[in-house]
N, C-alpha and C positions, 0 to 999 in steps of 0.2 A: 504494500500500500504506500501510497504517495504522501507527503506532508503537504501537498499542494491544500489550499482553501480556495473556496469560489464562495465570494461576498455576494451578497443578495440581502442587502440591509429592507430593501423596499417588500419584501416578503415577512418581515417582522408583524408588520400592523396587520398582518390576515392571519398569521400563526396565534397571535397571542389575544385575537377578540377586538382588537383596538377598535377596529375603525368599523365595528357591529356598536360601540359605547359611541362615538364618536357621533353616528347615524343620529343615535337618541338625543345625543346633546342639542343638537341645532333646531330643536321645536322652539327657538323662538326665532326661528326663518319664519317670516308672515308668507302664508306660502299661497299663489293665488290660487284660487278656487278650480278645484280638479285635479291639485297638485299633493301629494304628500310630504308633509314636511320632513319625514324620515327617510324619503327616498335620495339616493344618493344620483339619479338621473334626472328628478325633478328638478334637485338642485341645479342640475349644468345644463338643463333647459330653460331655468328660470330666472336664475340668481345673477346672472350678469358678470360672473368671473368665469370667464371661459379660460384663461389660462391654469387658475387657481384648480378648475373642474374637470381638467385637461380638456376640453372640447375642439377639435382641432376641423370640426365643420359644420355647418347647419344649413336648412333649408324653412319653408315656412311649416313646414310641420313635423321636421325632424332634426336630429343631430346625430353627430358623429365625435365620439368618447374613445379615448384611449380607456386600454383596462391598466386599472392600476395593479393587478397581480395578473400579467398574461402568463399564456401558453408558451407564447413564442413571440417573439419579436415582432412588433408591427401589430399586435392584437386588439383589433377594434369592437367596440360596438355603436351598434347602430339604434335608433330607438326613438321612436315616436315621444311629440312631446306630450303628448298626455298620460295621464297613468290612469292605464288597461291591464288587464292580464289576456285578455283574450283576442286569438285573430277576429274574430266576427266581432269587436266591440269598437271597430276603426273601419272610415269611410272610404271607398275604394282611391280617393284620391292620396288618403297616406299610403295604403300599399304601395302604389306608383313610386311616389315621392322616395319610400324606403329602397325600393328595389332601383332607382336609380342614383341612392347614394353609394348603395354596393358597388352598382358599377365605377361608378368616380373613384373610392377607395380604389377598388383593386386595380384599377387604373392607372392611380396613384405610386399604390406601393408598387407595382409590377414597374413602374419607370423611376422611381424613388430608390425604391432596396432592391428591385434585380426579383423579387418572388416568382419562383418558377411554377407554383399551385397555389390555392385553399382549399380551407375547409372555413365552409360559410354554414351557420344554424343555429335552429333557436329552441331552447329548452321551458317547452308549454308543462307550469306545473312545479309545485317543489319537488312531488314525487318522481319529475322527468331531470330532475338537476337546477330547477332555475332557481339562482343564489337572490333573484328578486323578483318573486314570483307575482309579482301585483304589479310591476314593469314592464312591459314585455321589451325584448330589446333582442335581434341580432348577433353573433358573434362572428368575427371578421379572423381569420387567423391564418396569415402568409405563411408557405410553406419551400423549403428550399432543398433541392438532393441531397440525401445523407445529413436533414439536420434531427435526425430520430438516433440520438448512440443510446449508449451504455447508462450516463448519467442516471437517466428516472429511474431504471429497474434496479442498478446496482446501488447508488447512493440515495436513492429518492431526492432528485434536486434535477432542476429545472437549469438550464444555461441561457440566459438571455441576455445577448451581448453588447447589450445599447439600453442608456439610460431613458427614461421616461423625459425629462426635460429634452434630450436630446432627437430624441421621435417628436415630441413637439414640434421641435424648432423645423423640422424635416416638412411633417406635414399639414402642420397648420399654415404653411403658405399656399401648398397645394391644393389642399380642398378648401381652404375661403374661394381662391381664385374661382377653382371650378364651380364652388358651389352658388357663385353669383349669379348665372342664369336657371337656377333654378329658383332662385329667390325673385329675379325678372322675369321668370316667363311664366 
């Protein structure tokens, strides 16, 4: 075995609860109506710090969120702004809306980071996986050859080789840009 360490300080706050305590704390967000104020997507639909909430695009009835504990590198979601749990509780024009932020993302990353696949999907339900199941939201996750090793099975640890500020900075120019004519048209 190696003395090597792989830092992953940004995986702290999901290990230890934080940032489920953190959710609760902000109910004095005055949260507009439709909104939950424990919701952590509501906030970055609503709240007006999109850097703060990582929000790296929007349209008039959606956004585009970095995850803050991804999979892999580039791990977005997608997510209407209102808070639904269910596909039949949104009007065919978010679907639209949503399915063409995907495109823009992958768009994005595919001329950003080189991603040579995803995997795009959404977990209906807690009992289906979804970590916010009153939210419904998209999952965006670039995939590159050979980036599945050893790491998860043998160490249980994730490699993700690019900071969160740093994917910001990457594509939050990107997708405002593009996502100006869906805000115009």
């Amino acid at each position: 075995m190696s003395d090597e360490k792989l830092w992953a300080p940004w995986r702290l706050a999901y290990i230890t609860g934080v940032h489920q305590r953190e959710r609760k704390a902000v109910s004095a967000w005055n949260a507009p109506p439709g909104a939950e104020a424990s919701c952590f997507l509501c906030r970055a639909a609503f709240e007006g710090a999109d850097r703060a909430n990582l929000v790296v695009g929007r349209g008039p009835q959606s956004i585009v969120v970095l995850n803050r504990f991804p999979y892999n590198n580039g791990h977005l979601l997608i997510a209407p702004l209102a808070h639904h749990a269910r596909l039949d509780e949104f009007p065919p024009e978010t679907h639209l809306e949503m399915l063409d932020q995907m495109r823009r993302a992958t768009q994005a990353i595919e001329r950003l980071m080189n991603a040579q696949g995803f995997n795009i999907g959404v977990n209906l339900g807690a009992v289906a996986g979804a970590g916010v199941p009153g939210h419904l939201h998209w999952h965006i996750v670039p995939r590159w050859p050979g980036d599945t090793n050893f790491m998860p099975a043998v160490a249980a640890v994730d490699v993700i080789p690019q900071s969160l500020e740093a994917l910001y900075e990457l594509l939050a120019p990107a997708l405002a840009d593009e996502s100006k004519d869906v805000r115009d048209g």
